[in-house]
N, C-alpha and C positions, 0 to 999 in steps of 0.2 A: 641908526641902529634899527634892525626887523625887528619886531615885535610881534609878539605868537597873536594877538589879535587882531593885526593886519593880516599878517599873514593867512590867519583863516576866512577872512573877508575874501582876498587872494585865489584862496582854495576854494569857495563855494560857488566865486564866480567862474571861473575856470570848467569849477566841475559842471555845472552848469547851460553853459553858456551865456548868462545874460544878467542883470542886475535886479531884474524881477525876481527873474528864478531864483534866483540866488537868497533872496531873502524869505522867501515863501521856505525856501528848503533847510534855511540856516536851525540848529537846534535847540533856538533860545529867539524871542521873539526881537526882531530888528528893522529896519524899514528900508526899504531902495536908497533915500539918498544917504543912512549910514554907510550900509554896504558900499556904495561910491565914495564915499569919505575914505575909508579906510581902505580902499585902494587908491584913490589920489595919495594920500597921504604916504602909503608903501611908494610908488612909481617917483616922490617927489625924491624918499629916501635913497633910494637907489641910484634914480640920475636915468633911468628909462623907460620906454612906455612897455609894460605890459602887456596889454590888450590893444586893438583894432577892431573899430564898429566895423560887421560886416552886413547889420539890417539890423531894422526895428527891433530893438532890445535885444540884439546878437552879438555877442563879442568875440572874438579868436584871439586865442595868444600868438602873440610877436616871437620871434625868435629867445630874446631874453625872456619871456614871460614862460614858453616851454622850458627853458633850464631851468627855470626856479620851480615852476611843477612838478618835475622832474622828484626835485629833492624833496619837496613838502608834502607832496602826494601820501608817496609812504606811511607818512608819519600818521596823516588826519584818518587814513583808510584806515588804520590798526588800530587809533583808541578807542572803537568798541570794541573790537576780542579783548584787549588790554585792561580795560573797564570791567568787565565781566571775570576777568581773570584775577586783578585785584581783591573784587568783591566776592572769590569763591576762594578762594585763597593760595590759587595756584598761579604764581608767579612764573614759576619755570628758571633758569637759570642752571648749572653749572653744578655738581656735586665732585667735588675731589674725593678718594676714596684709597686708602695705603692697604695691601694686604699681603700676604704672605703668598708666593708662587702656587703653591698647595692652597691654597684656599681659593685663589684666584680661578685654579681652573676646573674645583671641583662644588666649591659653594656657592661662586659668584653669582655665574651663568645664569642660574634659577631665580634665583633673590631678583638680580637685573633684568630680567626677562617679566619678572611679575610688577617691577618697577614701572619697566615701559609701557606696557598693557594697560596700567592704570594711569601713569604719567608720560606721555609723550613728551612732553612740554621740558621734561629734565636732562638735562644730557647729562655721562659720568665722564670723569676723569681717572683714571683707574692706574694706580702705580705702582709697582713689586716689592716689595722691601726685604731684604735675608733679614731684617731685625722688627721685632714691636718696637714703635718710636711713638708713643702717646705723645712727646712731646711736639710732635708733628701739630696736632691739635692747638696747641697753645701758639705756634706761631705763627698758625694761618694755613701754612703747606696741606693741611686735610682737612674735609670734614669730618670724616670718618677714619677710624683706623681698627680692622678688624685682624685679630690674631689672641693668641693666648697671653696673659700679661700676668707675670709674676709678682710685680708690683704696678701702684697709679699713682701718679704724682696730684697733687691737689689739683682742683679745677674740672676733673673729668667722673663724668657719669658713663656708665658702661650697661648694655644688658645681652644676656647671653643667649648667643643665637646657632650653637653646636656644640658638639663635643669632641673631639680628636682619641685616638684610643693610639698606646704605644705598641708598634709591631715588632719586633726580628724578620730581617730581610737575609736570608743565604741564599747562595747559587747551587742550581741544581745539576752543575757541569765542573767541568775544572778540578783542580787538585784540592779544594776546597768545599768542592761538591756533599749539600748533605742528602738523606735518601728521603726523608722524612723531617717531621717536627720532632728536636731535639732540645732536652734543655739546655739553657742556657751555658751551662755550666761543662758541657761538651764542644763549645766553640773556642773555650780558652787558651787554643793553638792558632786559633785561624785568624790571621790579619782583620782590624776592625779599621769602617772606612766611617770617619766621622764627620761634623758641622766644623767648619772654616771661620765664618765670621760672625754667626750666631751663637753668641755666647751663652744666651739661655738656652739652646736646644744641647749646645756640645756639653750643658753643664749636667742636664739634664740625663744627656745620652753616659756620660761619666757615671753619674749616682746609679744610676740603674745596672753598670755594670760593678760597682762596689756593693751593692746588693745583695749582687747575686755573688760575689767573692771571686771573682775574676777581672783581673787584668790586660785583654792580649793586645798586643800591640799596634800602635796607630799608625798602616803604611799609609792612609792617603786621607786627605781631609779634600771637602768640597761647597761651596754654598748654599747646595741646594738638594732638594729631594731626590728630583727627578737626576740628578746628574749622581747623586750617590748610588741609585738605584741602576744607574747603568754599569756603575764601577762592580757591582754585585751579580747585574745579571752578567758580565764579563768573565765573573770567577774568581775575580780579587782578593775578595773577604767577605764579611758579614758586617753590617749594619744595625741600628736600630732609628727605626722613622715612625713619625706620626702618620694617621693618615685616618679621613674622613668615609673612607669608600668600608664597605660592612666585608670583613674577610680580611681584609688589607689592601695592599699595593697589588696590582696585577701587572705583571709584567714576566715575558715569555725567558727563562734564566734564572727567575726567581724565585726562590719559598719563601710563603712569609706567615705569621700565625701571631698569635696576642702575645704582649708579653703580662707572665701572671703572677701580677701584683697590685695591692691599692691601688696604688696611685699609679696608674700603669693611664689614666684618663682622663683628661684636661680640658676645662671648659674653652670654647673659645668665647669672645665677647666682640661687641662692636662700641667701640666706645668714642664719645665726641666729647667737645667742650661745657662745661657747663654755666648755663644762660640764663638768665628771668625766664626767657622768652624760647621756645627751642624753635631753632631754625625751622621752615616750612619744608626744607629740601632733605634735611636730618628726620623729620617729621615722616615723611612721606616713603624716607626709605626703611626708617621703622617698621612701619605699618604692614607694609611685605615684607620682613627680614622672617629668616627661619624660627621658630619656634620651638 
């Protein structure tokens, strides 16, 4: 069996050239016929020579002794970034991250963008979700899971990094067409296009129109923002959506304007697992998250 301390014997003669060198360069004090020892001692493991004297204290790798370079190389070259990386506390590694289609491409961007600027070293994993699923968190599938959460199931810490403000979305064409901001309570004929699988949002979008003392009917339900918001600028109906952008939704077909009440605005949060210890990669995206 190799063992990492042949192996770097291995390596240094290699990198080197020679068994002197080799020890003069090694990063812990060693002597020539160590360094020989534990390349004898690899070459015997293996079943082949390694090296080839090619002059006075010159060595060249054999064909077999290039494949194994090949692979160890890597390894010995990177544990000083690696080293230093440990000891600053940036590991790097993988961030999973679940968020809401609307958040994805109107909060994200920025936050990840001030991420990488400061973290190269991190890559994300970034995945759409029509529903808050904290319990994402608890099984592993995220790090993070950003969106509005009604309720939190034990185990998760959360800190709030925006706010969503609830809009009315009408079309400004079609039979349905309004001219202007109306209230609410002027739409109570016109087809309402609601949330499909999102059942906090369709429930939300429900209470808001009991509110306001209207009912109108629900021809078409959809997943998602962006795809209700088309149903609207088409002339369909009238909606109500969240949305992060100051004014509303912008889109050419559409009016859209606050809707006005309390709770017409909703924190969002980013919430992970909770740890002794909080991840370095959860840590990091803290630190740039919105404020």
């Amino acid at each position: 069996m190799m063992t990492l301390q042949r192996l770097e014997g291995f390596y240094w003669v290699a990198r080197t050239g020679g068994y002197a060198r080799a020890a003069r360069t090694f990063p812990y004090p060693i002597t020539q016929p160590g360094v020989h020892q534990q390349v004898r001692r690899l070459e015997t493991e293996v079943g082949v020579r390694l090296f080839e004297r090619v002059g006075k204290d010159q060595v060249a790798l054999t064909p077999a002794g290039q494949a194994l370079f090949d692979v160890v190389a890597p390894f010995y070259e990177q544990l000083p970034a690696l080293e230093a990386r440990l000891k600053g506390g940036q590991v790097g590694g993988t961030l999973k991250i679940h968020a809401g289609g609307h958040l994805l491409r109107h909060l994200m961007p920025s936050w990840l963008q001030r991420l990488q600027s400061r973290r190269p070293d991190i890559s994300v994993s970034l995945t759409e979700a029509s529903t808050a699923q904290p319990k994402a968190l608890l099984s592993g599938e995220a790090d993070l899971v950003v969106d509005w959460f009604p309720t939190l199931p034990e185990g998760v810490q959360v800190r709030e990094v925006a706010q969503v403000r609830a809009f009315v979305a009408a079309p400004t064409h079609g039979p349905y067409a309004v001219k202007g901001k109306v209230p609410m309570s002027a739409l109570s004929k016109t087809p309402f296009i609601a949330y499909q699988s999102d059942r906090t949002l369709r429930g939300l979008q429900e209470q808001a129109l009991r509110e306001q003392g209207i009912s109108p009917r629900v021809l078409f339900t959809a997943d998602s923002s962006d795809t209700i918001l088309g149903f609207v600028a088409a002339g369909l109906g009238f909606s109500l959506v969240p949305s992060l952008v100051e004014g509303g939704p912008r889109l050419a077909g559409v009016l859209a304007w606050p809707v006005v009440h309390a709770r017409a605005k909703f924190a969002v949060h980013a919430a992970w697992r909770r740890r002794e210890v909080l991840s370095p990669l959860i840590e990091a995206a803290l630190e740039v998250a919105p404020r």
